[in-house]
N, C-alpha and C positions, 0 to 999 in steps of 0.2 A: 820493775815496779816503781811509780812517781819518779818515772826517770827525768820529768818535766819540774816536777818538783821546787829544785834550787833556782834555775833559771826564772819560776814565776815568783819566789818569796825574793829573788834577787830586784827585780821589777820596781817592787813596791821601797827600794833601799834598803834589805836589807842584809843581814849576813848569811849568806846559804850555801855550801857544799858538798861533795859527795860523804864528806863526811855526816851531816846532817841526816842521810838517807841511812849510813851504819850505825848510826845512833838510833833512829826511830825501828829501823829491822831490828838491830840487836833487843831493844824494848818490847816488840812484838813478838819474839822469841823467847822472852821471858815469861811473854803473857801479861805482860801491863796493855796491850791496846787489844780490845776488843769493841769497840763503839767506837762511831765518829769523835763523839765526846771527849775518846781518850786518846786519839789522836788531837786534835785540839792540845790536851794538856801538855802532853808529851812533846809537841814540836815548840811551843809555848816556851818552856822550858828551857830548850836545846835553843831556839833562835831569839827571843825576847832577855835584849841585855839590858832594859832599861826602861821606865814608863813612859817615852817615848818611841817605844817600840812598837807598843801594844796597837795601837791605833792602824798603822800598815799592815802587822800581820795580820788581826782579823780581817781585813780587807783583801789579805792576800790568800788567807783561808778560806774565805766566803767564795771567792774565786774562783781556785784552784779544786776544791773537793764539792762545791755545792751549787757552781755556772751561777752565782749571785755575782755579776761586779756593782761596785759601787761607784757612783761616779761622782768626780767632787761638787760639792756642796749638795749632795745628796743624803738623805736619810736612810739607816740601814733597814728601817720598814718598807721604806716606797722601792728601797731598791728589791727588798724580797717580795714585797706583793707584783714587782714588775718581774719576776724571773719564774721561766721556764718548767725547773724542779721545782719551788713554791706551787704552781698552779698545778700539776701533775698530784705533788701531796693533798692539796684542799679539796682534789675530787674523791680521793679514796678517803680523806678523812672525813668530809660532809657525807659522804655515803652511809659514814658507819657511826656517826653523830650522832647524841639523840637531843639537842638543841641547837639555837643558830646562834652562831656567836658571829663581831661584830671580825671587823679587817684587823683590828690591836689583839683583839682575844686571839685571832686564827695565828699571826704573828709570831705571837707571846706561846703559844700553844709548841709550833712549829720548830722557836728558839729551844726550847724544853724537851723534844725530841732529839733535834741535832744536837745537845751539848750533854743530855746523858750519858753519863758516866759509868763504868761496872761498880764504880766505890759507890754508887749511891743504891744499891741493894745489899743493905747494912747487916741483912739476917740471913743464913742459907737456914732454914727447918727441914726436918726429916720427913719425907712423904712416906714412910714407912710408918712413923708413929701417926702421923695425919691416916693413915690408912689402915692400921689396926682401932684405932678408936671411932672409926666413920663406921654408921650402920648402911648398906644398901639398901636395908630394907622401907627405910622412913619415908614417909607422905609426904607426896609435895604438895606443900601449905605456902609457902613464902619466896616468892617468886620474884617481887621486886618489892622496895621499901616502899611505908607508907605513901612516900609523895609521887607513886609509880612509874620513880625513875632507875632504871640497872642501877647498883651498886656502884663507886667511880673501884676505877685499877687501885691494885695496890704495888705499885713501884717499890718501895724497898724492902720486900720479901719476896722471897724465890723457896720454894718446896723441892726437895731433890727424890726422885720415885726411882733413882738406878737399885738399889735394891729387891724391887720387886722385877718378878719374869713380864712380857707381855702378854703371854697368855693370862695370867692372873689380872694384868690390868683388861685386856679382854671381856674378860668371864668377867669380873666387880663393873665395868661399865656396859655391858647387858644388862643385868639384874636394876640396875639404877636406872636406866631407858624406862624400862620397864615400869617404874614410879613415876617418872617425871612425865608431867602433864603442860607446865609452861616454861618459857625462856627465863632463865636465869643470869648474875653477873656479881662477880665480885667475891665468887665465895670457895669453898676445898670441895664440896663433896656431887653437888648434880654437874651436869654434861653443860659449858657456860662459857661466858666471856670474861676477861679481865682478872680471873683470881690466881688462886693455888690447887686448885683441882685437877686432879689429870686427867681429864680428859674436857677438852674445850679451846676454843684459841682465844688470842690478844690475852694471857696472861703471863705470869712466871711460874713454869710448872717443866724442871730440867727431864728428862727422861718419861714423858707421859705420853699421850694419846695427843694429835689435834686435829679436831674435829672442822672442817669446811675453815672460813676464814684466813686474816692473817694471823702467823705465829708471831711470838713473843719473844722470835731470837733463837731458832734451830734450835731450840734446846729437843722436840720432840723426837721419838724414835718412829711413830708411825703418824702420818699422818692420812685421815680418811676423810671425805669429799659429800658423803651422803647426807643430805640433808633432813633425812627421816629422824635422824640423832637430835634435832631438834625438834618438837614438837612443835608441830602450828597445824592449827585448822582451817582447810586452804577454804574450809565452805562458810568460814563465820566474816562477817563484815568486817570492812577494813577500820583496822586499829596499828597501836606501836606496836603491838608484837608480830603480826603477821605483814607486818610492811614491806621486808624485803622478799618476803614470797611474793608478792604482789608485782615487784619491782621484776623479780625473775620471770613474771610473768607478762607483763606488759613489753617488757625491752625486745619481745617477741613480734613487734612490727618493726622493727629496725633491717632494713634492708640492707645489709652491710658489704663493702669490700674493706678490706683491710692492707694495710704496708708496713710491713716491720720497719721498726725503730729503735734506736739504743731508750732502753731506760734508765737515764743517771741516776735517779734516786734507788731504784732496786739495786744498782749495781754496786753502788755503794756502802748498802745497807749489807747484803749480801755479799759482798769482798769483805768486809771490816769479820763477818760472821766467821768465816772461812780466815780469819789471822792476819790478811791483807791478801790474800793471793781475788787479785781482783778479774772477774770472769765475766766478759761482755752481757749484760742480759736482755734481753729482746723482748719488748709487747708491739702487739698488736695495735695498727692505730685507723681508726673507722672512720672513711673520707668520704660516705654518702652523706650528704643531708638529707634531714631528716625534717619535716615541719609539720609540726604537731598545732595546734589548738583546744585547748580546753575551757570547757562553758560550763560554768558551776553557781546551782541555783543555792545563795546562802542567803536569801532572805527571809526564812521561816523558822520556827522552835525546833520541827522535824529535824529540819538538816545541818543544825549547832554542832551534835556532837562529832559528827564526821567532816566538814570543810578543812583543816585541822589538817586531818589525815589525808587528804585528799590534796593538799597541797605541798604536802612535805612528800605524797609520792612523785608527782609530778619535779619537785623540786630537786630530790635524788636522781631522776631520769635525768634529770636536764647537766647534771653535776659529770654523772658517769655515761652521757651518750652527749654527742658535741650536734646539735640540731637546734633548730628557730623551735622556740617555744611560747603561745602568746595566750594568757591565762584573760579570761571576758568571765562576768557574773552577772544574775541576773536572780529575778524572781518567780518562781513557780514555772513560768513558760516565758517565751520571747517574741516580742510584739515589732517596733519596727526600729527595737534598738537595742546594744546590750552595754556595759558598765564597763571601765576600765580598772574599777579600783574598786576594793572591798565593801566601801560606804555605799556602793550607787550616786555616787555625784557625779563623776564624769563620764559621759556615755559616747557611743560612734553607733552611724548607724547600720541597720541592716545591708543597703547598699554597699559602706564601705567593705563590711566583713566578707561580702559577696565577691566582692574585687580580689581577694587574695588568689592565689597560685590553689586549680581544684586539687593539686598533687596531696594539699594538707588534710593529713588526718585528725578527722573531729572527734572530742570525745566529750558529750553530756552527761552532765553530770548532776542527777536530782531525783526526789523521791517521786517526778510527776503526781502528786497528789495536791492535787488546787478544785476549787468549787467547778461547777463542771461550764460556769459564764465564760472563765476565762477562757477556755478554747474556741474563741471565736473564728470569724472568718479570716481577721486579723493574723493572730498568731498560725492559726495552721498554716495557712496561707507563707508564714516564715519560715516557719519548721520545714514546710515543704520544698522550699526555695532555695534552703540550707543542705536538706539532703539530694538534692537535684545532682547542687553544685558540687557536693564533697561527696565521694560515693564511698568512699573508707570512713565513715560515721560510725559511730556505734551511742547508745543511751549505755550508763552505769547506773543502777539504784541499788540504795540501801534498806530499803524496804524490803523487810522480809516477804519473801516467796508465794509465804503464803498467801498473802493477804494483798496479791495481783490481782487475781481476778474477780476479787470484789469490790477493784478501786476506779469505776469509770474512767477517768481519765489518764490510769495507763494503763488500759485497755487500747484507748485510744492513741496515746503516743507510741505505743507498740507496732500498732500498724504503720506509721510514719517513719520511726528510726527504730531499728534495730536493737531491742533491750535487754541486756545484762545486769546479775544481781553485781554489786560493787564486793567481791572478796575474790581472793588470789585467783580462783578456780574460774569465776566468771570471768574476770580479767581475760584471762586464759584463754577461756571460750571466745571473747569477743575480738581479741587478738587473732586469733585466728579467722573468723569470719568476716574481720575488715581486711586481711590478707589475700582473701578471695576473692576480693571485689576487686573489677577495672575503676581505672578512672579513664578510661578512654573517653572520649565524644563529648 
């Protein structure tokens, strides 16, 4: 174990031996390193004789435990936004994000992670008392805070539930399924992300349930996969909370082969878990391309509230499936040009988009609801030219169901492309019937 170790801190000048290695083991035997964090400290300690030390080692640490090197007159930002484990992190983090933060914030974020400490989970609390004073029975009323964002984590408190059986956690996170009606974060007592609850992931909750997700540090005894422990309603229009149903459902035209890969950051994460005993781990890594295009009509009142949502799914897809993705907007329908940018000022024409590879799958995306002038010869005429060329097309609408068939005009766009309600389930449906189509000829 880091049997490379002294050899790469030796590197950078400075003092390293096998002694070094009986000092960080004997430490880990104690139980002072459980985080990357706290290896950081600990070898810190052991090899840093001086404040000129400081500078090589973390260089030599970034290195050796996190494939960052830095290379001189380099920045330790540009060097982690250039490295390997950085970008592997930013797709599972933007996945589960619920804002976009800039390349400093992802960074700054990233630094915060790797250098976590077990000293900075300042309170162990009893999940025992936390769970004699929780009622199962209470309504779910408050689901996320006023500004209708999850709850953020709460980092240094950790809940400990080794006193209760699992069947008792069992049986209490039934009866609570049972009440909760939406996504939750931040909190002890519904089925959630980020708090002291047992049952939920990405929180601190030692000995509890965890539900789908990443965990919070093997602290759980079971963990269960089914996503029904969530409530989402795969038939309600796309929003933040049913976003990754969505996402689970579209990634469904992804035509994949896969080649195993070491994954340094899990393996790291998960060795440190495990005391150091560090244990190769393998993902899957998906080498079809994949080229998607998306056409999104944001120029109306209609379709404000959704654009939003519609490109932060797109945006996720793109994070966590590796494929040319090229996002066009437009107004109501598509005449003999469409938009490259939000405003509608810069536009390409119908021609060019025509030129692309037919292999791309199209997805529209609009309530087709416009005056019934604008379908002229003109536009159909595009639309038609579009679904010729891309035969894996599908329309998305937001427009409730109902109120299809008394909307002329997608009536009409129905017959030309292929139209799905925009929520997980349609998704779903359309995923699949673009799956069905050739693109031959």
């Amino acid at each position: 174990m880091f049997s490379s170790l002294p050899e790469k801190f030796r590197s950078h000048g400075l003092k390293a031996d096998v002694r070094t290695l009986l000092l960080l083991r004997k430490a880990m035997q104690k139980g002072l390193v459980k985080t990357l964090g706290d290896i950081y400290n600990v070898l810190k300690g052991i090899i840093v004789k001086g404040p000129t030390d400081l500078g090589p080692f973390t260089k030599a640490y970034y290195e050796y435990f996190l494939q960052v090197p830095i290379q001189p007159g380099q920045t330790l930002q540009d060097a982690i936004l250039r490295s390997e484990t950085f970008a592997q992190w930013k797709t599972q983090f933007l996945d589960e994000a619920d804002r976009d933060l800039n390349d400093e914030e992802l960074v700054n974020t990233f630094l915060d992670q790797v250098h976590l400490t077990s000293y900075d989970i300042k309170e162990v609390v009893s999940g025992k008392e936390i769970w004699d004073k929780d009622n199962p029975d209470q309504e779910d009323k408050d689901a996320v805070d006023q500004e209708g964002q999850p709850a953020e984590r709460v980092l240094d408190k950790m809940a400990d539930y080794s006193e209760l059986s699992l069947e008792e956690l069992l049986e209490r996170m039934e009866k609570v399924r049972q009440q909760q009606k939406t996504q939750h974060g931040g909190g002890s007592h519904w089925i959630g992300t980020g708090g002291i609850s047992p049952y939920g992931h990405g929180g601190a909750a030692k000995n509890g349930i965890r539900v789908g997700g990443q965990g919070g540090g093997k602290m759980a005894r079971k963990v269960m996969g089914d996503k029904n422990y969530f409530p989402i309603d795969r038939d309600a229009l796309l929003n933040d909370n049913n976003i990754d149903a969505a996402l689970a459902s579209i990634k469904g035209v992804i035509e994949e082969s896969a080649i195993e890969k070491l994954d340094v950051p899990e393996t790291i994460k998960s060795g440190l878990k495990r005391g150091g005993l560090f244990i190769p781990e393998m993902s899957s890594e998906k080498n079809e391309e994949l080229k998607v295009i998306v056409l999104i009509d944001n120029g109306g009142y209609s379709m404000a509230p959704y654009v939003r949502s519609v490109q932060n799914l797109f945006r996720k897809m793109k994070t966590r499936f590796a494929h040319d993705l090229e996002v066009y907007y437009f107004h109501n329908t598509i005449y003999n040009h469409v938009y490259t940018d939000e405003r509608r000022t810069k536009s390409i024409s119908i021609e060019k988009l025509l030129a692309h590879d037919k292999a791309y799958r199209v997805f529209f995306i609009g309530d087709a609801a416009m005056a019934p002038y604008e379908l002229n010869s003109l536009s159909i005429e595009s639309i038609k030219s579009l679904a010729h060329k891309f035969k894996k097309a599908v329309w998305l609408n937001p427009e409730p169901l109902k109120y299809w068939p008394h909307t002329y005009t997608i009536q009409v766009m129905k017959q030309l492309i292929p139209m799905f309600p925009l929520t997980p389930s349609g998704i779903e449906r359309a995923v699949r019937a673009m799956n069905t189509k050739s693109i031959e000829g």
